[in-house]
C-alpha positions as CSV (number, residue, x, y, z in Angstrom):
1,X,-59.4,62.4,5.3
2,X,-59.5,65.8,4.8
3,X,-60.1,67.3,0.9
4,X,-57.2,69.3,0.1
5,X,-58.9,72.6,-0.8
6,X,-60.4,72.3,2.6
7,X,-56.7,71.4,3.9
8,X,-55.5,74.6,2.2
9,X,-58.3,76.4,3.7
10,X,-57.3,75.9,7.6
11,X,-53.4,75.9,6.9
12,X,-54.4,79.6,6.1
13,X,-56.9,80.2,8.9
14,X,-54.4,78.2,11.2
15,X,-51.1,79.1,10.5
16,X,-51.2,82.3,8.1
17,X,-50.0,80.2,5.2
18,X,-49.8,81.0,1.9
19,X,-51.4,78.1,-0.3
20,X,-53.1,76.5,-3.6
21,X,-53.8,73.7,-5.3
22,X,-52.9,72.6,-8.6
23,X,-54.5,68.6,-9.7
24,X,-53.6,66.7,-6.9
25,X,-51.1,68.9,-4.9
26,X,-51.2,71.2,-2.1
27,X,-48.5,74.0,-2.2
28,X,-48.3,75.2,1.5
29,X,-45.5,78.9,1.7
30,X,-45.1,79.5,5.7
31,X,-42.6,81.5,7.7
32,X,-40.0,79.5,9.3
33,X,-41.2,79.5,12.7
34,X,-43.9,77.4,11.6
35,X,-42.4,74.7,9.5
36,X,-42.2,72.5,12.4
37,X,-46.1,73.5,13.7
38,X,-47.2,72.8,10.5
39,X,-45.5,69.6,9.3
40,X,-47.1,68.2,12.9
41,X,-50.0,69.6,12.1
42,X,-49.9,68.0,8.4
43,X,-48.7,64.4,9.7
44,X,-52.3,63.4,10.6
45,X,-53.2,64.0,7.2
46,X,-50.5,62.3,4.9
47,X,-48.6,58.8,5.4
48,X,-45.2,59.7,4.0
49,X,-42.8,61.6,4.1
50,X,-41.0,61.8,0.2
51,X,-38.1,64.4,0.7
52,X,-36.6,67.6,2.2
53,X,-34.4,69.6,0.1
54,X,-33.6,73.2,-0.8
55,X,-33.1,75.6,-3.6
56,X,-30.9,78.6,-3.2
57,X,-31.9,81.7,-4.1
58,X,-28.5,83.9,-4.2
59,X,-30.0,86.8,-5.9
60,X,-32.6,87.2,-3.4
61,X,-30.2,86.1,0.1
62,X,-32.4,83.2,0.9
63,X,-32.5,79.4,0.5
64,X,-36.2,78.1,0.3
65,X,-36.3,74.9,2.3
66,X,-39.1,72.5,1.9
67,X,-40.7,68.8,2.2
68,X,-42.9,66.8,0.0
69,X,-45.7,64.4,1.8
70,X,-47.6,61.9,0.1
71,X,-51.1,60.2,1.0
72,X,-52.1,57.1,-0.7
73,X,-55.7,57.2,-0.1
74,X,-57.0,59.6,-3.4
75,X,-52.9,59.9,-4.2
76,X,-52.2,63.5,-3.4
77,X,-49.1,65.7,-2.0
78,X,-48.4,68.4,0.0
79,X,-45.0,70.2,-0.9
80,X,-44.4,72.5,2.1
81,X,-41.7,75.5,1.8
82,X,-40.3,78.4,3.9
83,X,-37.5,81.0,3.2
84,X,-34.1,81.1,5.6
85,X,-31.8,83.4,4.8
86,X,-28.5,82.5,3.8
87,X,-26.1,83.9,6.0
88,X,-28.4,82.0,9.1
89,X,-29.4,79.0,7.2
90,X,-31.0,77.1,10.1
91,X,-34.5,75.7,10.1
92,X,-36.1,73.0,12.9
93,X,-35.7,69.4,12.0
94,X,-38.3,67.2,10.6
95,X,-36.6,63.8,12.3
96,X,-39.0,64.2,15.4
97,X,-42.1,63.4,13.5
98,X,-40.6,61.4,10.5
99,X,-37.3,59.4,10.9
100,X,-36.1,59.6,7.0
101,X,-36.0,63.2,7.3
102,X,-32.6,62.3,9.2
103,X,-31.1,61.6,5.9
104,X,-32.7,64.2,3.8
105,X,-31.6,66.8,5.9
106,X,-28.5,65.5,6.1
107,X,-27.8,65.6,2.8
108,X,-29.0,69.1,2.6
109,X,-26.8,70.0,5.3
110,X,-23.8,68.7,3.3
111,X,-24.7,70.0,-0.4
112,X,-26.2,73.8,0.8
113,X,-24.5,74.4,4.3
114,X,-28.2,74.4,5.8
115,X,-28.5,73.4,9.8
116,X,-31.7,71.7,11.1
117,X,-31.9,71.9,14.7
118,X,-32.5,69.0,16.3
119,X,-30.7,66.5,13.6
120,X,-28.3,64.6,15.5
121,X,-26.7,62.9,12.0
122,X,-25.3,65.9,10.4
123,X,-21.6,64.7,9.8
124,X,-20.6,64.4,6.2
125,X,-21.8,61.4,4.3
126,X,-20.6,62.3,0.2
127,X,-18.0,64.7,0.9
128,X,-15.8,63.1,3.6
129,X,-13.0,64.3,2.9
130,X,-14.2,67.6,1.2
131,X,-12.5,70.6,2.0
132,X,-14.1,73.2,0.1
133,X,-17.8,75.2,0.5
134,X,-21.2,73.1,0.5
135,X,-21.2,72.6,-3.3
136,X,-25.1,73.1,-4.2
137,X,-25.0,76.3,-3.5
138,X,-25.0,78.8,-6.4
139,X,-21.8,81.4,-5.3
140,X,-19.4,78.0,-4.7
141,X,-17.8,77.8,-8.3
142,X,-16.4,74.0,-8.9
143,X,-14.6,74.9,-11.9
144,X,-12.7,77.2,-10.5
145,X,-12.7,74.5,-7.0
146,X,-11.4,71.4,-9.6
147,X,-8.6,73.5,-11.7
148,X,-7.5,74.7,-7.7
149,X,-7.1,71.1,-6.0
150,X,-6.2,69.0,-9.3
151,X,-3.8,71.7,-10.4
152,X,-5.5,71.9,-13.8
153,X,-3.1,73.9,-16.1
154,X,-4.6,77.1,-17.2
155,X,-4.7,76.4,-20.5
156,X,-7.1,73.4,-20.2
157,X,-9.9,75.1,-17.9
């Protein structure tokens, strides 16, 4: 197994990535046509996939997409990120290489409006019969959303 300052060291050399290390995780930033190179690249290295989520960064027109990997031998992570931009949120899917990425991304699909190319299960799975914008992200405004479909009187918003 590979030490993860030396890890950090080749994702740069490899893939242009911006990384560090802080205790006993490796923070990997790449641009979005590598996310899929990397995470292969990264499966030799860790046994499990933890997550794949997103935070949305309205201000800045971009949603930062990213996975967490977990080794058991010397306990250490990997979080790896990239930056879509909102108005194209579409990044490759992790499913290929690690099958509970299916539900992640599914669920990041339904909460942020995020398509990952290559995930056949992206059908709602909270929000069946939800008829409004994916609620996680930050412009969707649920009070305004609940006083609109539970006809809320004015007075009590």
């Amino acid at each position: 197994m590979i030490e993860l300052k030396d890890l950090c060291e080749d994702l740069k050399e490899r893939f242009g990535a911006e990384t560090s290390v802080k205790g006993s995780v490796c923070y990997v930033k790449v641009e979005a046509d590598k996310y899929l190179e990397v995470a292969k690249f990264l499966k030799k290295e860790f046994d499990r996939l933890l997550t794949v989520s997103a935070v949305d960064f309205i201000k800045e027109g971009f949603f930062e997409v990213y996975f967490i990997l977990y080794r058991f031998d010397g306990r250490v992570y990997c979080k790896v990120s990239t930056k879509v931009p909102r108005d194209e949120a579409e990044i490759d899917s992790l499913s290929q290489l690690w099958p509970n990425a299916s539900m992640h991304e599914r669920e990041t699909w339904e909460m942020f409006g995020i398509k990952f190319k290559g995930n056949d299960m992206l059908k709602p799975l909270l929000t069946e019969e939800w008829t409004g914008p994916p609620p996680f992200r930050k412009d969707f405004n649920w009070r305004k959303y609940v006083a609109e479909v539970y006809r809320i009187p004015q007075a009590m918003r």
